[in-house]
N, C-alpha and C positions, 0 to 999 in steps of 0.2 A: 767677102761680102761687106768688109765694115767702109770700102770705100764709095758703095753704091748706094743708092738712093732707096728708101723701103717701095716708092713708086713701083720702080721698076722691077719689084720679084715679082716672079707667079702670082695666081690668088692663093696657091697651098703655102706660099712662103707667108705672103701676107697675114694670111691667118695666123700662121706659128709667131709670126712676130708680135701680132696683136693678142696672141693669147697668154707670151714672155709680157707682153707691158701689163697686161691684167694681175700677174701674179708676182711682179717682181716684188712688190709688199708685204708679202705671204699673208694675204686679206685672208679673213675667217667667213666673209661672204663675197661671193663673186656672182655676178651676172654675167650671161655670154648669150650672143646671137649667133645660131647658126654655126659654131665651132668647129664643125667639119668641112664644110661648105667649098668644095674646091679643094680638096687633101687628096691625095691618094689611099689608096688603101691601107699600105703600113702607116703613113702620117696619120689614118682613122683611128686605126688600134694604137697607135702610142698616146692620143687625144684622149680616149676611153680610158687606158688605164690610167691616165696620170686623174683622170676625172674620179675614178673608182678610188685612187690611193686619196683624195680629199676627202671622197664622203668616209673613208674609214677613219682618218684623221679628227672627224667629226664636225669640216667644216660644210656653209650651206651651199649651194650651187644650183642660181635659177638658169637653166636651160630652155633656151627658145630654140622650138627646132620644127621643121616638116616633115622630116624624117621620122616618121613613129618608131619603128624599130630600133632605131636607136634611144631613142628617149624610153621606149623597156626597159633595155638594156641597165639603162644608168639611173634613171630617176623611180624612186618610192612614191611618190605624190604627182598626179601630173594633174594639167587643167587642160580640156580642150575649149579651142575656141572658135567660134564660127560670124565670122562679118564682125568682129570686134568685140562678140560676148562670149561669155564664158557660158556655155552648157552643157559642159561636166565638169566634175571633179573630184577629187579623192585617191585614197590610196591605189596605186596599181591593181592590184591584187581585188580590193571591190569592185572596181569597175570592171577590172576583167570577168569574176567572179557572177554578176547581175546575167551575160550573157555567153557562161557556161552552161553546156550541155552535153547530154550522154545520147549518142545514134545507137539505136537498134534493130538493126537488120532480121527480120521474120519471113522465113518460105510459106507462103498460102499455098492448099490446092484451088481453094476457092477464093471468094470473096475476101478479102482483108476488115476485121471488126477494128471496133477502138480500143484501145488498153487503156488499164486505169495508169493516172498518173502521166501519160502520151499525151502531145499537142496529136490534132485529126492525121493521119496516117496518110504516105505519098507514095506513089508506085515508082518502083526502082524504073529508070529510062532504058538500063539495057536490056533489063529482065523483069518479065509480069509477072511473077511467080512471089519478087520477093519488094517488101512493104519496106520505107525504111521510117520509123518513130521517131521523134525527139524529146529526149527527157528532162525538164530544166535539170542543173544544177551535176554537180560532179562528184557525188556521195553514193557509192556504190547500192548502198541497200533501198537509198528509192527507184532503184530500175527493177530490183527483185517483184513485185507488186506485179511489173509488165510483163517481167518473162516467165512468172508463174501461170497468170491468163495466155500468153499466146501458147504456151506448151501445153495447157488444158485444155484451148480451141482447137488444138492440132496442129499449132505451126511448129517449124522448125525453126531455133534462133539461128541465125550467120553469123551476126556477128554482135557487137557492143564496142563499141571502141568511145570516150571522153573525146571532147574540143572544147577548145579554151580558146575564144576570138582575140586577135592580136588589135593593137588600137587603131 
């Protein structure tokens, strides 16, 4: 390849090439657009860890990407941005955190009530029988409140299962 033109690789080449001139410095801060962009899948995962062995190194790495999933993956901090402002930001982990929530699945024979601690209560679409709740937040002992009232109104719980919204 050293007698061909960087034009003419791939876009996967392209990128690796432009992501060799970003670091051929061993910079302590790097910006990158779109880093994956045109890779293949193993060229994905070789980009990710060599990403991962920088942030352990303790250097910074701003990440522009559309790909949410991978900006999980790799970035502690993210900003989202929408028509060119920013309206989020902050650790991972908080933002994800804001719209965590706990489902609670309750068998009614009757009517379905409200539980303390539950946003208004929804009827399951395959089955009328069972209610599902949503609890904010991913702390076991604030669902306890809900499943103590539905078991003393008579329901049956199904289930409880956490979710944690991806960005």
């Amino acid at each position: 390849w050293k007698d061909r033109r960087v034009s003419s690789f791939s876009k996967g080449m392209r990128q690796r090439a432009g992501l060799a001139a970003a670091l051929v410095n061993d910079p302590q801060l790097v910006f990158l657009d779109e880093p994956t962009d045109g890779v293949d899948p193993v060229g994905r995962k070789e980009i990710r860890d060599l990403l991962f062995e920088m942030r352990r190194q303790g250097r910074t790495v701003f990440l522009n990407s559309h790909l949410l999933g991978e900006a999980e993956q790799l970035c502690d901090r993210v900003a989202i941005l929408l028509q060119g402002r920013v309206v989020k930001q902050g650790r991972l982990a908080d933002l994800q955190a804001e719209s965590s929530r706990q489902h609670l699945l309750v068998r009614w024979k009757g009517q379905a009530p409200r539980l303390p601690g539950c946003d208004d209560p929804l009827p399951d679409v395959a089955d009328a029988s069972v209610t599902h709740y949503h609890i904010a937040g991913l702390d076991p002992e604030t669902a306890q409140p809900a499943i103590d009232a539905a078991r003393a109104a008579g329901g049956v719980v199904v289930s409880l299962h956490a979710s944690r919204e991806r960005l």
